[in-house]
FIKENU-41840 format. One record per residue: residue number from 0; residue in one letter; y, x, z of N, C-alpha, C, O, CB in turn. Coordinates in steps of 0.2 Angstrom, whole numbers. Glycine has a CB too. Layout:
   num   residu      nY      nX      nZ     caY     caX     caZ      cY      cX      cZ      oY      oX      oZ     cbY     cbX     cbZ
   NUM        A       Y       X       Z       Y       X       Z       Y       X       Z       Y       X       Z       Y       X       Z
...
***
This chain:
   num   residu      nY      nX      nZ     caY     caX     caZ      cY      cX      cZ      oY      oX      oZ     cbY     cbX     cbZ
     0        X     364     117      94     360     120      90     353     116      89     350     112      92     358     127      93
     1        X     353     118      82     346     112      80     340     118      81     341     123      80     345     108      71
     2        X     335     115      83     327     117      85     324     118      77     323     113      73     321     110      90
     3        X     323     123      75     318     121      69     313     126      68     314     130      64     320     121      63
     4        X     308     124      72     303     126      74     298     127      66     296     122      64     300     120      80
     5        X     296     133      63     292     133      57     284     131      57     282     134      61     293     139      55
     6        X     280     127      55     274     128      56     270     132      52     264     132      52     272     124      55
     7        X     276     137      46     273     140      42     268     146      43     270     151      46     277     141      38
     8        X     262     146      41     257     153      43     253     149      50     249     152      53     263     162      48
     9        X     254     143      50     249     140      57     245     136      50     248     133      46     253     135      65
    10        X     240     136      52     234     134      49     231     129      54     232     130      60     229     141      47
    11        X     227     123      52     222     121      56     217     124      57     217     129      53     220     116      55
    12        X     211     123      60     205     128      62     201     126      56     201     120      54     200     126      70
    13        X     197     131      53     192     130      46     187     126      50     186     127      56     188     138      41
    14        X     185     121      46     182     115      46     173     120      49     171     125      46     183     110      37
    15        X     170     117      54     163     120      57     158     119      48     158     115      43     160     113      66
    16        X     155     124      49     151     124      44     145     117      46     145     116      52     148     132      42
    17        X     142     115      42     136     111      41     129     115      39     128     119      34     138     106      35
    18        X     125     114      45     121     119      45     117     118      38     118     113      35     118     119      53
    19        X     114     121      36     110     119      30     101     117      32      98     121      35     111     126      25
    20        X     100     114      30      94     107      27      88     108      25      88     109      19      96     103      21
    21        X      83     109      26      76     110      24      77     109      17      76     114      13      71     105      26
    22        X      79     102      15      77     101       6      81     105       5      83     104      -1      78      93       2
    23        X      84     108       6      91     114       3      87     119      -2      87     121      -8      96     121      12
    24        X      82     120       4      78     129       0      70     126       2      67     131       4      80     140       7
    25        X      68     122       1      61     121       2      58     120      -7      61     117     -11      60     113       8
    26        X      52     123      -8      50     123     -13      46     114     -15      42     110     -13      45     129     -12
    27        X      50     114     -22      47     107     -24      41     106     -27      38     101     -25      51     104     -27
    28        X      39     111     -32      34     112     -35      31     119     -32      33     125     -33      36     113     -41
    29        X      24     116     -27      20     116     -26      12     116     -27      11     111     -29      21     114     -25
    30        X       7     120     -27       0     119     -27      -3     114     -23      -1     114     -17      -4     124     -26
    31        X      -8     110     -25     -11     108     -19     -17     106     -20     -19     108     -26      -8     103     -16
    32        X     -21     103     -17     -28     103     -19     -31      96     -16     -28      94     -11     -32     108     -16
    33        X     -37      93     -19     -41      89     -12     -45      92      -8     -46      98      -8     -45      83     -14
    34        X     -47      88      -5     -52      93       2     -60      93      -1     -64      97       2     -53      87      11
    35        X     -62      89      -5     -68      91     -11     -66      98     -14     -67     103     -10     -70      84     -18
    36        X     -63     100     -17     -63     106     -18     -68     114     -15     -66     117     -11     -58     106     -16
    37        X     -73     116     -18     -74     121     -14     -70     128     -13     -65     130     -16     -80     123     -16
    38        X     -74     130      -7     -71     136      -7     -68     144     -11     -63     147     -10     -75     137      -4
    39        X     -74     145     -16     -73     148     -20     -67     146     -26     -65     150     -30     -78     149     -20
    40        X     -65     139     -27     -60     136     -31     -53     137     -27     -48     138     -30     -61     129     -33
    41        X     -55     137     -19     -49     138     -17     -47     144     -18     -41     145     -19     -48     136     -11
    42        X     -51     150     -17     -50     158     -17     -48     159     -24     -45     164     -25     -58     163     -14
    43        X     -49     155     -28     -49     157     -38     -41     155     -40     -38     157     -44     -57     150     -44
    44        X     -40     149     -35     -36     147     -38     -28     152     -32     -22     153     -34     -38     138     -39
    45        X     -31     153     -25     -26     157     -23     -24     164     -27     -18     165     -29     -28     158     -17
    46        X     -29     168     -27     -30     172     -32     -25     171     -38     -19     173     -37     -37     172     -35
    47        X     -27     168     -43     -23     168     -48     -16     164     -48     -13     164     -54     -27     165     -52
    48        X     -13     162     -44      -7     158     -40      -3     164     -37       3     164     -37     -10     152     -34
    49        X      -8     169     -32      -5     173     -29      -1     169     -22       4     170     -19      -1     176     -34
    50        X      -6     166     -22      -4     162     -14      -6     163      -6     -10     167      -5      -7     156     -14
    51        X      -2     159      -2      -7     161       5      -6     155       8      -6     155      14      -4     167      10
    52        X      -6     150       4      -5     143       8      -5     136       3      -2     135      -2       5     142      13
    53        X     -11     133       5     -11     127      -1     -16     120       5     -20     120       9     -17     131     -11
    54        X      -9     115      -1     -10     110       6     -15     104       2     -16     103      -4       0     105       9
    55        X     -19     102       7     -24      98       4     -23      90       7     -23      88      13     -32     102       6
    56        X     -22      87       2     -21      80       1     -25      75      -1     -28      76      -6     -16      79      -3
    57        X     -27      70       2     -33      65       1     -27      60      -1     -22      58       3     -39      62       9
    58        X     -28      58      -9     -23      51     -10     -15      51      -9     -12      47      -5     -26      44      -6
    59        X     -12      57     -11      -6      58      -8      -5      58      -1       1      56       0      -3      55      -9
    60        X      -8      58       3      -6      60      11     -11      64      13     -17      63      13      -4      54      17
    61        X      -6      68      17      -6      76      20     -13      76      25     -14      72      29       2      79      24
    62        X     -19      81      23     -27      80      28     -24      87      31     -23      87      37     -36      80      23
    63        X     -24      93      27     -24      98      33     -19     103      28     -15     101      24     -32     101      35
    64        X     -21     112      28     -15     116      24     -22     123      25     -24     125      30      -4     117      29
    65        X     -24     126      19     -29     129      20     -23     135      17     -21     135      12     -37     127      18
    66        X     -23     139      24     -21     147      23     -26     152      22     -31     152      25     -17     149      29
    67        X     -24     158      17     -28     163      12     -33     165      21     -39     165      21     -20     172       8
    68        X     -30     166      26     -32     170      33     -38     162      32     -43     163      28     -24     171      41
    69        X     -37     158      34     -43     155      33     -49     153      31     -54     151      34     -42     155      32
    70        X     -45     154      25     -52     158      16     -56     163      20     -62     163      21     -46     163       6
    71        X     -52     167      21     -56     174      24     -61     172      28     -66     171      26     -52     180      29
    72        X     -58     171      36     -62     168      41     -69     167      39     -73     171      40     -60     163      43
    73        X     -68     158      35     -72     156      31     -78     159      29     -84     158      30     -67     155      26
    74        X     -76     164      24     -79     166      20     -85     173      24     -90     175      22     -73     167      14
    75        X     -80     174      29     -83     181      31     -90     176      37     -96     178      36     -75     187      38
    76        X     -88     171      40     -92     168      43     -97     168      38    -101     172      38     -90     162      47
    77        X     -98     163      32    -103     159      27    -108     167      27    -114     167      28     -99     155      18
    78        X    -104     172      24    -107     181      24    -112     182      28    -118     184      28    -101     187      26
    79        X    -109     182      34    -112     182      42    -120     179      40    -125     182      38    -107     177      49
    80        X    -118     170      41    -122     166      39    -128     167      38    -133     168      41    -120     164      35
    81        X    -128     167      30    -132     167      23    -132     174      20    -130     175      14    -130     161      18
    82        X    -133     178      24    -135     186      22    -143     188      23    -145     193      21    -131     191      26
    83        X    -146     182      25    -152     185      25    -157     181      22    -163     181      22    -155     186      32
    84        X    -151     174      18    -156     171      13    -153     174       8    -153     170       3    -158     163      13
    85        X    -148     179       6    -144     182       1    -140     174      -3    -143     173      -9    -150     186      -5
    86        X    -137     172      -1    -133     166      -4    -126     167      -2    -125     171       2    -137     160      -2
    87        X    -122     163      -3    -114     166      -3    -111     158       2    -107     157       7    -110     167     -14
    88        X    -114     152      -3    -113     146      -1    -108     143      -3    -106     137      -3    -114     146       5
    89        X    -105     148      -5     -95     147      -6     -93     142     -13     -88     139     -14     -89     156      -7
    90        X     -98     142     -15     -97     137     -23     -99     130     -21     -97     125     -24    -104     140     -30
    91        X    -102     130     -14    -104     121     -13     -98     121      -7     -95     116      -8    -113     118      -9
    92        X     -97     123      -4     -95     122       2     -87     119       2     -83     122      -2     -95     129       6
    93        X     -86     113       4     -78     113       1     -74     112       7     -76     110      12     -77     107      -4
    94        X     -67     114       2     -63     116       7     -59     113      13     -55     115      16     -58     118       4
    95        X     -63     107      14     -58     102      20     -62     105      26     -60     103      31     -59      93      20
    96        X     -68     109      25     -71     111      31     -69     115      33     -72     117      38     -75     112      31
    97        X     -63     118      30     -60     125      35     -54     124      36     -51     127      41     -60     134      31
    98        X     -50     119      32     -44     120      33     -40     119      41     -42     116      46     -41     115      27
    99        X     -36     120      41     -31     116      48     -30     110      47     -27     108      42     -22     119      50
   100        X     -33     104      53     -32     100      51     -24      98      55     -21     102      58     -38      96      52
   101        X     -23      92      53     -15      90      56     -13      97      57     -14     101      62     -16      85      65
   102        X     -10      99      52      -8     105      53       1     104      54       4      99      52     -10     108      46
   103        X       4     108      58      13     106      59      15     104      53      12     102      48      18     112      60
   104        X      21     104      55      26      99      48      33     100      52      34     100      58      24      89      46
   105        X      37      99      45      45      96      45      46      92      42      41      89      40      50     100      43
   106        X      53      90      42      55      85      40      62      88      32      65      93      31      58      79      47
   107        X      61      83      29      68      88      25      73      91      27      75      96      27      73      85      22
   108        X      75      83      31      82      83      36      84      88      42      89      89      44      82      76      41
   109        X      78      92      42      77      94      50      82     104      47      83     105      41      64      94      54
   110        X      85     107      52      89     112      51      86     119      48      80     121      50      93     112      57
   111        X      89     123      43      84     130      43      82     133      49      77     136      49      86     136      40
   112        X      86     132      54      87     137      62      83     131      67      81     134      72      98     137      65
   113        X      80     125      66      73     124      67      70     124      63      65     127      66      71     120      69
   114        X      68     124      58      63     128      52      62     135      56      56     137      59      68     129      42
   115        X      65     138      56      61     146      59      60     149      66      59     154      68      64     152      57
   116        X      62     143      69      61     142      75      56     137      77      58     133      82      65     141      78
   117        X      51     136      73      46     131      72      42     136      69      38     138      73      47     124      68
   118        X      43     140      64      40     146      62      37     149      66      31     149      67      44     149      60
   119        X      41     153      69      41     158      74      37     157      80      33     162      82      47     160      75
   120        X      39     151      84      34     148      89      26     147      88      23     150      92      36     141      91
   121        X      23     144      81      18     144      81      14     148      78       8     147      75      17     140      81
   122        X      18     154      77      16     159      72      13     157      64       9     161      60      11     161      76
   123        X      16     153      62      13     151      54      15     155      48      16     160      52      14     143      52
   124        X      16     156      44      21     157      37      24     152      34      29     152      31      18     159      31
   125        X      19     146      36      22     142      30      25     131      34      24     129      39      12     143      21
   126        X      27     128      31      26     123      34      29     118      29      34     118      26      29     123      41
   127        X      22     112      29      21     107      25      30     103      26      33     104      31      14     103      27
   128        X      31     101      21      41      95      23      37      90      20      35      89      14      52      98      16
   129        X      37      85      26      33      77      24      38      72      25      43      73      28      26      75      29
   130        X      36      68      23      40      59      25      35      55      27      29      56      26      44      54      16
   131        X      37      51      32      33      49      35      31      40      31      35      36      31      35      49      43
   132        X      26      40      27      23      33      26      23      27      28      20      25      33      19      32      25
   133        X      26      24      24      24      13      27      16      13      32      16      11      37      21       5      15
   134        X      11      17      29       3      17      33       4      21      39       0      20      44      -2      21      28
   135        X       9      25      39       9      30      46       8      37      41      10      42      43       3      29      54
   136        X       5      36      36       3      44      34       8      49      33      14      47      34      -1      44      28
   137        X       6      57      31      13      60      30      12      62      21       7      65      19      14      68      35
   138        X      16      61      19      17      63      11      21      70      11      26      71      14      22      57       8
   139        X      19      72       7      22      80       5      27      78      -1      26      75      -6      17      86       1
   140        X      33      82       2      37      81      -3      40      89      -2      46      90      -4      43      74      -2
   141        X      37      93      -1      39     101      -2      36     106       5      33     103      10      51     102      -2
   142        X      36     114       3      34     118       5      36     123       8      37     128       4      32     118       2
   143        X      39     125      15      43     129      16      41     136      18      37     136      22      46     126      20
   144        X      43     141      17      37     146      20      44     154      23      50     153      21      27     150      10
   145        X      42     158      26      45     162      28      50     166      24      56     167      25      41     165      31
   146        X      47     167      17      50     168      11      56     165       9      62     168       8      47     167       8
   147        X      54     159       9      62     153       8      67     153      12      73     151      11      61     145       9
   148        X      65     156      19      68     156      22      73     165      23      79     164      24      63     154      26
   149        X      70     170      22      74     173      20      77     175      13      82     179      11      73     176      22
   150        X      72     171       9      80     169       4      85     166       5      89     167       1      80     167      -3
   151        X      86     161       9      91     156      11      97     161      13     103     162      11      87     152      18
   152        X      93     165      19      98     170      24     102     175      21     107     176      24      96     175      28
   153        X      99     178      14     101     184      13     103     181       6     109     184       5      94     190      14
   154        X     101     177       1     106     174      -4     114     177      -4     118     177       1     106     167      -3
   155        X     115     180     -11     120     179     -12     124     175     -16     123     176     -22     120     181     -12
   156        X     129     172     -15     131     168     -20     138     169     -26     139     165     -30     130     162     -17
***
């Protein structure tokens, strides 16, 4: 008697997925600002943008990331301030003086499942995706924020 063993209906194991990528869902197009900038341009231009995170860049590489919470801060101190010489200040004041400096960062490469676990640890929304420069500096090359991140999850396709 011959053996004839079928392999039909046995399958190899589906191939492990590849986790997916920062540059996958990270926003390419961006706001950003320099650190001359005042205050009140940053509030005008969040405003009208409908933002809560704008990264501020000296010559293409990354100085800090001034979030809307911030602006507030910011703005509620200068109030505090210059309430008793009635002045606002916020039209001179510019924005590299409030922002986060060396603010966190990813990399493209780096995974969504550390993207929001980088998130979540330091409490942020949003996090600059830089390349690191021939000078050492970080260059922006996209924007990742909590949002992207659950559209990533919840996409359908």
């Amino acid at each position: 008697m011959r053996n004839t063993s079928s392999t039909r209906g046995a399958s190899a194991p589906p191939p492990a997925a590849q986790p997916r990528r920062v540059r996958e869902v990270m926003r390419r197009d961006f706001i950003k600002i320099s650190g001359q900038e005042t205050l009140l341009e940053a509030l005008e231009l969040m405003r009208l943008a409908r933002l809560r995170h704008l990264t501020v860049e000296s010559e293409g590489v990354l100085v800090g990331i001034l979030s809307y919470r911030d602006l507030q801060d910011a703005l509620l101190a200068r109030r505090d301030a210059l309430a008793a010489r009635d002045e606002t200040g916020v039209e001179k004041t510019a924005a590299v003086e409030h922002l986060t400096g060396a603010p966190f960062s990813i990399a493209p490469d780096a995974t969504l499942e550390e993207a929001a676990g980088r998130l979540e640890r330091l409490r942020v929304g949003c996090l600059p995706v830089v390349e690191r420069m021939e000078g050492g500096g970080l260059r922006v090359v996209g924007l990742l924020t909590e949002t992207d991140l659950l559209r990533a999850a919840f996409a359908t396709t």
